[in-house]
C-alpha positions in Angstrom: 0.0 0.0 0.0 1.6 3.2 -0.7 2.3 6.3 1.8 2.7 9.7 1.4 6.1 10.6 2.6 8.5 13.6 3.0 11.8 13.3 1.9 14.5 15.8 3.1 18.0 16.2 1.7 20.9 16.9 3.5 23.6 19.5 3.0 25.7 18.5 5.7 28.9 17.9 4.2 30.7 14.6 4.4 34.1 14.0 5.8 37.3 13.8 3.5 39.2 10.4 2.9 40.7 9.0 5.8 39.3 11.1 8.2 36.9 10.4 10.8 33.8 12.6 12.1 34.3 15.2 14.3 30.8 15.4 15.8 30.5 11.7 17.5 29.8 12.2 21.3 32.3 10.5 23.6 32.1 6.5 23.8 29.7 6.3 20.1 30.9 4.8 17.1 32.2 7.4 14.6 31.7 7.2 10.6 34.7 4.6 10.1 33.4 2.8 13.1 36.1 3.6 15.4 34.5 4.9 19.0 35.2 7.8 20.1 37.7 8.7 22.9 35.8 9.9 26.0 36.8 13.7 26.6 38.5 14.3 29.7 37.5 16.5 32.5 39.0 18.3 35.4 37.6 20.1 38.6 34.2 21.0 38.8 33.6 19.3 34.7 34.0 16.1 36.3 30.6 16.5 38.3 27.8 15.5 35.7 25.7 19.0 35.1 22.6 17.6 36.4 24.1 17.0 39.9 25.9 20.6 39.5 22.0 21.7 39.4 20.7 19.7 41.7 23.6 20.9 44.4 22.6 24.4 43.0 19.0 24.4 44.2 20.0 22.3 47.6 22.3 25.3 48.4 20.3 28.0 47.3 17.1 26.7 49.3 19.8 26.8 52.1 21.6 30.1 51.8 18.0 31.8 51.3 16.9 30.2 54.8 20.0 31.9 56.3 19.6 35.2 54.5 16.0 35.5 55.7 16.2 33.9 59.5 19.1 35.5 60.6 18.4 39.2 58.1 21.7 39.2 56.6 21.4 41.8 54.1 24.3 40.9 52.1 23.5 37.4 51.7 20.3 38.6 50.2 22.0 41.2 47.8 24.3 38.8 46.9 21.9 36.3 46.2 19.6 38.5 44.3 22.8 40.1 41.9 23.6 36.4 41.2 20.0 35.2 40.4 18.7 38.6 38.5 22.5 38.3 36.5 21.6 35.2 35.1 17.8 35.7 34.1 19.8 39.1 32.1 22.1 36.9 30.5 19.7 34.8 29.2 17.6 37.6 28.4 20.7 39.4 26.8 20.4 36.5 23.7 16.8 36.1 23.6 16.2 38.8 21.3 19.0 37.6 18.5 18.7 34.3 19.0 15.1 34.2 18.0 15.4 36.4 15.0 17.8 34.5 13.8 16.7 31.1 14.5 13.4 31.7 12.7 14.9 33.0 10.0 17.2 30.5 8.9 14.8 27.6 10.0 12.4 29.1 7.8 14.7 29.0 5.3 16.8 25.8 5.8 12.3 23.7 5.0 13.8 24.8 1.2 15.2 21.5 1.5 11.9 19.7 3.1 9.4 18.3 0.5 6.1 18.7 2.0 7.3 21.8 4.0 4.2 23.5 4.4 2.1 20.2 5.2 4.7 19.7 8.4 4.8 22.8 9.7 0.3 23.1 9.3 0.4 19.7 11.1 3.3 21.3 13.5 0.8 23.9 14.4 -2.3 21.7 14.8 -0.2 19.1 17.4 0.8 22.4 19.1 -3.1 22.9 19.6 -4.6 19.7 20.1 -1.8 19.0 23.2 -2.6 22.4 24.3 -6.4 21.7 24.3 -6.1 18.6 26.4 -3.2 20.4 28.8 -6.2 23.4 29.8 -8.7 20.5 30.0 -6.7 19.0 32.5 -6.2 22.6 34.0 -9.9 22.9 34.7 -10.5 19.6 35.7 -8.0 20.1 38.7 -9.0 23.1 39.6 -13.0 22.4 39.5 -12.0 18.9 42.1 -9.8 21.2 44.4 -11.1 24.7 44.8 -7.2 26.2 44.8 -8.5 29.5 46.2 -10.5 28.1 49.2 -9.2 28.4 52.6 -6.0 30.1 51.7 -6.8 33.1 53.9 -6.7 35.6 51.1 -8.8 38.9 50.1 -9.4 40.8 47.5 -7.2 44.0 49.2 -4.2 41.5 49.1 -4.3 41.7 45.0 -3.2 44.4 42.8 -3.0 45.1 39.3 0.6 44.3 37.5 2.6 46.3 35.4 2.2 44.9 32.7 -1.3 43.6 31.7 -2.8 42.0 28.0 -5.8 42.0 26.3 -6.7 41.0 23.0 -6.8 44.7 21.4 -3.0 44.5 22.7 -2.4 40.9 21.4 -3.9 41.4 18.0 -2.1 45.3 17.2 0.8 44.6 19.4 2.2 41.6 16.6 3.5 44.6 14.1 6.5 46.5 15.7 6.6 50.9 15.1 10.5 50.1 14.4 12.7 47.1 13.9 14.7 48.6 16.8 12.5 48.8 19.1 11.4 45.3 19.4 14.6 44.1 20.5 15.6 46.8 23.3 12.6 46.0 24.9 12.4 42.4 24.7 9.1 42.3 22.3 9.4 38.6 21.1 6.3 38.2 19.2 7.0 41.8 17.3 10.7 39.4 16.5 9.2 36.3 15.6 6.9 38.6 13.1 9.8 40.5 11.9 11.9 37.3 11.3 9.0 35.5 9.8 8.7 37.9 7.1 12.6 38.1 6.6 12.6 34.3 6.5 9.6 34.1 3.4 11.0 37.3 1.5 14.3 35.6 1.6 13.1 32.5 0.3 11.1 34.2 -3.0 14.3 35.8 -3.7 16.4 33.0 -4.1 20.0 33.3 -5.1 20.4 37.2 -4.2 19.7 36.4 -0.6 22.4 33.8 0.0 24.4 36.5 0.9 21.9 37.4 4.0 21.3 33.7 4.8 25.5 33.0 5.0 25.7 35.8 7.7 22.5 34.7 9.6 23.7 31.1 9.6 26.8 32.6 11.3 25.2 35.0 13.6 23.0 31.9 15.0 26.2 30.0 15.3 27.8 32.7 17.1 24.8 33.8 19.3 24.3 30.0 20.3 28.4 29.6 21.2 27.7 32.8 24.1 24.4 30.8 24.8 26.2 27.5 25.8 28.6 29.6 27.9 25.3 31.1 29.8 24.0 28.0 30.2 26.6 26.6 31.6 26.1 29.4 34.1 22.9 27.4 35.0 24.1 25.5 38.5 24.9 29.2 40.0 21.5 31.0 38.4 19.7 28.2 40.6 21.4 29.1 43.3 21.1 32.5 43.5 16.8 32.2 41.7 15.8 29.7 44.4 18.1 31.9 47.2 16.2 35.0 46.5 12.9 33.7 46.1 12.8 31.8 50.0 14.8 35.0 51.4 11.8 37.0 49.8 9.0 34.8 50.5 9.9 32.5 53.0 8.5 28.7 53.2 5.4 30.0 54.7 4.0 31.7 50.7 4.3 27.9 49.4 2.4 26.9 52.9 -0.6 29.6 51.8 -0.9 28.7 48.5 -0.2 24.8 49.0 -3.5 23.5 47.0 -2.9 26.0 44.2 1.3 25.2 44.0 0.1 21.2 44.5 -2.6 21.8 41.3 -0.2 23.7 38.9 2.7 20.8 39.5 0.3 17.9 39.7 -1.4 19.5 36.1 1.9 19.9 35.1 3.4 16.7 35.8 0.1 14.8 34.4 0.7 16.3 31.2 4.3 15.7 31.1 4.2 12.2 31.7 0.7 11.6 31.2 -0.2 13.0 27.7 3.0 13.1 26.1 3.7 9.7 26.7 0.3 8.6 25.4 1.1 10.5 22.1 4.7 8.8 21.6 3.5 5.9 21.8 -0.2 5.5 20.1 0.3 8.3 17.5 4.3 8.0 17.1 4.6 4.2 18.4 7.9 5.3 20.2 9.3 4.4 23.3 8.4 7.3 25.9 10.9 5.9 28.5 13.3 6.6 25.6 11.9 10.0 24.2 12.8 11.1 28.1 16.0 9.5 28.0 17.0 11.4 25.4 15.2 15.1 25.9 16.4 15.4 29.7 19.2 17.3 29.7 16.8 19.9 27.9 13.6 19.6 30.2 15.9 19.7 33.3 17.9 23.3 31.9 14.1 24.7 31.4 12.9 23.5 34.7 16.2 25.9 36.2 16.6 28.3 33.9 12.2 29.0 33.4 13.1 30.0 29.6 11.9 28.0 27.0 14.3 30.8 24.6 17.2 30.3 26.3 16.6 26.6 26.1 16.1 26.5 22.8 19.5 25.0 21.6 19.8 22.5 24.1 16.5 21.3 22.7 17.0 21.4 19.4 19.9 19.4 20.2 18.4 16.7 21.7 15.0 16.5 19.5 17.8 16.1 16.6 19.8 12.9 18.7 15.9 11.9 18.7 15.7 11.1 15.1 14.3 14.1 13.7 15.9 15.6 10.6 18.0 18.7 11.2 15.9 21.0 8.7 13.3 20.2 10.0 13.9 20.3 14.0 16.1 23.5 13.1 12.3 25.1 12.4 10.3 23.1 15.1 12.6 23.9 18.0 12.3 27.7 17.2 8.5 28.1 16.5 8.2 25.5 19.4 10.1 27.8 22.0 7.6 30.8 20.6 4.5 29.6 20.5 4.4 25.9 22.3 3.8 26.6 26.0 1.2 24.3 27.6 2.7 24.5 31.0 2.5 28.3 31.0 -0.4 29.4 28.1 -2.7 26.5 29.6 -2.4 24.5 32.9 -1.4 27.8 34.5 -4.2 30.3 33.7 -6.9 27.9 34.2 -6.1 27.0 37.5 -5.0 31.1 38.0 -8.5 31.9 36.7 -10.1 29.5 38.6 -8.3 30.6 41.3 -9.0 34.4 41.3 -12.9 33.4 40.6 -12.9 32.0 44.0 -11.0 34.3 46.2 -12.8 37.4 44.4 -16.6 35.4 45.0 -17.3 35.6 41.8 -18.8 32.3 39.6 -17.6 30.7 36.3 -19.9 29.2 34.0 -19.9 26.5 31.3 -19.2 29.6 28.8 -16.3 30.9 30.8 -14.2 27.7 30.7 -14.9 27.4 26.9 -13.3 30.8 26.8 -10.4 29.9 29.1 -10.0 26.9 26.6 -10.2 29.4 23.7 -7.4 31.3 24.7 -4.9 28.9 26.0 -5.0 27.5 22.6 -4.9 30.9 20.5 -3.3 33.0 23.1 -0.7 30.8 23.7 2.1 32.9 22.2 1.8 36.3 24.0 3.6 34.3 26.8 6.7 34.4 23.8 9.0 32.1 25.9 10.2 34.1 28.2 9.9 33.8 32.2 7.1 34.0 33.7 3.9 33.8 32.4 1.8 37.5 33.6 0.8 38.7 30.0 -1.5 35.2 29.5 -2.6 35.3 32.6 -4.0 38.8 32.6 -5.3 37.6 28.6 -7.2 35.1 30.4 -8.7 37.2 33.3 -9.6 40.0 30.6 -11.5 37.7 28.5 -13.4 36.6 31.2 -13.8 39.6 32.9 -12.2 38.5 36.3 -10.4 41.4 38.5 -6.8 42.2 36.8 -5.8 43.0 40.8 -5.7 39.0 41.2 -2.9 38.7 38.9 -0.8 40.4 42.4 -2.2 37.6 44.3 0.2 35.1 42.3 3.3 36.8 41.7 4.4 35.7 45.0 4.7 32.2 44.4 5.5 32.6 40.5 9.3 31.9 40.8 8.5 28.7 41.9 5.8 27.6 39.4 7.7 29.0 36.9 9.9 26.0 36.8 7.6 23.1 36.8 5.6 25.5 34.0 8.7 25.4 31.4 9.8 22.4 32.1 6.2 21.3 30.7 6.7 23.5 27.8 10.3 22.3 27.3 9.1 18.5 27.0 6.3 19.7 24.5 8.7 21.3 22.1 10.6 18.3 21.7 7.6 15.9 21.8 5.5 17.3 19.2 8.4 17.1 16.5 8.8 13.3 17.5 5.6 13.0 16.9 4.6 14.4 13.5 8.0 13.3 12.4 7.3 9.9 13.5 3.8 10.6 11.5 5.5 11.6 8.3 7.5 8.9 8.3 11.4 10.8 8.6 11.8 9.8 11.7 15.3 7.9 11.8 14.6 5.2 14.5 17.8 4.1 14.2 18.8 7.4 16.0 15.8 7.5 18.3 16.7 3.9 19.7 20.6 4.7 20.4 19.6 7.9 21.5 21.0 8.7 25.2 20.7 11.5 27.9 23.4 13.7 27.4 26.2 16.2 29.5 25.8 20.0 28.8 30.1 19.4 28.4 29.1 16.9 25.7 28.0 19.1 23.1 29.3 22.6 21.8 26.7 25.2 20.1 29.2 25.4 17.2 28.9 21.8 16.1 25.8 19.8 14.6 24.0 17.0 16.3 25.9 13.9 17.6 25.8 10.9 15.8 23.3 10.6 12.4 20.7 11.9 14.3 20.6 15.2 12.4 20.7 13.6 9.0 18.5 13.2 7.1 17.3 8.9 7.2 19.0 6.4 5.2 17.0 5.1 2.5 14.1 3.6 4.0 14.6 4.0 7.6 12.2 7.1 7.9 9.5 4.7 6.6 10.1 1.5 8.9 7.5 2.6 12.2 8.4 1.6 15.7 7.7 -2.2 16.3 8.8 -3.1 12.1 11.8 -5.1 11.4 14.7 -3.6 10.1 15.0 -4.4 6.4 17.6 -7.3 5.7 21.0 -6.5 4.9 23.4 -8.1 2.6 
């Protein structure tokens, strides 16, 4: 019976006679089936990164005790330089980094048959998983009442800085400047900007390869400084968690316990609930294996609460998954943008809810539709940054709930903030399994070997590990999970 498939061709270039590939992670066969000698490590490289994190947030947890117990002011300054350096760091590359990225992954689907047909079904995974994530959202919320018996009024509240609305949403896509934008941090006025340079280039052709060499470079080089933030990551935690107990102290997470127990247990249900469920009835992949291999990257987005900032390390490991490189070189980007089901959905229904309840004011049948409605179309005014304040005041605006409730949760934000992108994190690299899975490219060759990884195991300047960002040997994208392998002579 015959298929409908996508073929991609690769342009990665080959290696010359007699030598071996350069990009094989430590202790995997290279090209002339040699393995690869193990890099060496000194001092702190020899701890693995994830216990370098974990020892981050024990500390910080710790030092943020003593700063707020015994009032030592400069343990607190320190702690809060160290944290807010960090979150600027990361913020520092957002703005590049994503005009850049969509632009040449908008580009490199040239080289996708079937471009537009993955990136529509891209888009309708991104909504279907985000329209089960807010379901779940509301049924939590509707079983626990988060905003009963937390000792809270309406005088606590107050109306944030910033606030959204769909007026906002809708004009605020189209930027006054192409400066602007990226002083202050606008990413959906960037995605825009590099959408259009990414299509304009593409009906040029030939007279834009000039544009397309320096963006390739630029990405390169913004994605170098990027690995050298994120190694940064272990002290971030530190000083984040630090300043956020030395601010609020253990007894905030004690006041909002059911709400901070709904928004990790929504969270965590969609993370290894639905996501599994979709590798493996609509992919037929091995979950235990998709989370083997995206770790490292839902782990750096649980610390650093930037799906942006991320964004390498996940494209990264969605390409050691299987997926072809032009293609998870435009799914990683538009996934970090507009993909967030931990922050556009799980969060602002159980927010909503929440407000409803400590404000005395009733939802209806009409007003979850409507928090369903824009989780899934709103979803990318939260444009991967941290925190999520501009989709939750989207949500309460729509449904007409007090703005001043929005105060009630910036509290405890920090520490939702992390279970939030991690969930977001694990969507942008499911997703692409999926529909590449779907479309039959997914190399399952790669996807089985595929291993959780160091952060001092890969390098921004260097391509994907292995084959996995290849494009599949001739017939491997169309043998699904549970086929035999085709004989071999």
């Amino acid at each position: 019976m015959s298929h409908r498939s996508v073929s991609v061709s690769s342009n990665t270039p080959s290696s010359a006679p007699g030598e071996s590939s350069s990009t094989a992670a430590a202790g995997e066969p290279t090209a002339a089936g040699e393995t690869a000698a193990p890099k060496r490590r000194t001092g702190l490289a020899r701890i693995p990164f994830w216990a370098q994190i974990l020892l981050g947030l024990v500390l910080g947890a710790l030092l943020g005790w003593v700063a707020r117990s015994g009032d030592v002011a400069w343990l607190s300054t320190a702690l809060d330089k160290v944290g807010g350096t960090f979150v600027q760091l990361l913020k520092l590359a957002v703005g590049p980094l994503v005009f850049f990225a969509i632009t040449v992954s908008i580009t490199n689907l040239r080289n996708v048959s079937g471009a537009a047909r993955l990136a529509g079904r891209t888009l309708l995974w991104f909504m279907a998983t985000s329209l089960i994530a807010v379901g779940i959202g509301l049924t939590i919320g509707l079983l626990t009442n988060p905003g009963a018996g937390t000792g809270l009024s309406p005088k606590d509240g107050a109306r944030p800085e910033q606030a959204g609305s769909w007026l906002d949403f809708l004009t605020g896509i189209i930027p006054t400047d192409v400066i602007t934008p990226f002083t202050e941090l606008n990413v959906l006025q960037i995605v825009f900007m590099a959408a259009v340079a990414g299509v304009a280039a593409l009906r040029i052709g030939e007279k834009a390869a000039p544009l397309l060499s320096f963006s390739e470079s630029a990405l390169t080089l913004l994605q170098k400084a990027l690995w050298w933030v994120i190694r940064l990551a272990p002290l971030g935690t530190l000083g984040l968690i630090g300043r956020a107990i030395d601010q609020y102290g253990w007894d905030l997470i004690g006041q909002y316990a059911t709400f901070t127990a709904d928004v990790y247990i929504g969270s965590l249900l969609v993370m290894f609930g639905v996501y599994p469920l979709l590798l493996a009835l609509a992919a037929r992949v091995s979950p235990l294996q998709f989370f083997r291999g995206a770790w490292p990257a839902i782990q750096l987005g649980f610390v650093s609460r930037s799906s942006v900032g991320t964004m390498p390390v996940t494209q990264k490991a969605i390409e050691r998954l299987g997926v072809p490189r032009e293609y998870a070189s435009f799914a990683a980007p538009f996934g970090a943008t507009t993909k967030m089901d931990g922050c556009a959905a799980v969060y602002p229904a159980l927010a909503a809810i929440f407000v409803a309840e400590i404000f005395g004011i009733s939802l209806g049948i009409g007003d979850y539709v409507l928090i369903a409605f824009v989780s899934v179309i709103g979803s990318a005014a939260t444009a991967g940054l941290t925190g999520a304040t501009v989709m939750t005041t989207l949500t309460l605006s729509t449904l007409g709930l007090p703005l001043e409730g929005v105060g009630l949760l910036l509290a405890i934000d920090p520490v939702l903030d992390m279970i939030r992108t991690a969930t977001n994190v694990a969507g942008q690299a499911a997703v692409p399994v999926v529909v590449a899975a779907r479309e039959r490219i997914l190399d399952l060759d790669a996807f089985r070997r595929a291993r959780s990884f160091d952060i001092d195991d890969l390098d921004g300047t260097e391509g994907a590990e292995g084959t996995a960002g290849t494009a599949p040997a001739a017939g491997a994208g169309d043998r699904r999970s549970g086929e035999p392998a085709p004989a071999t002579a």
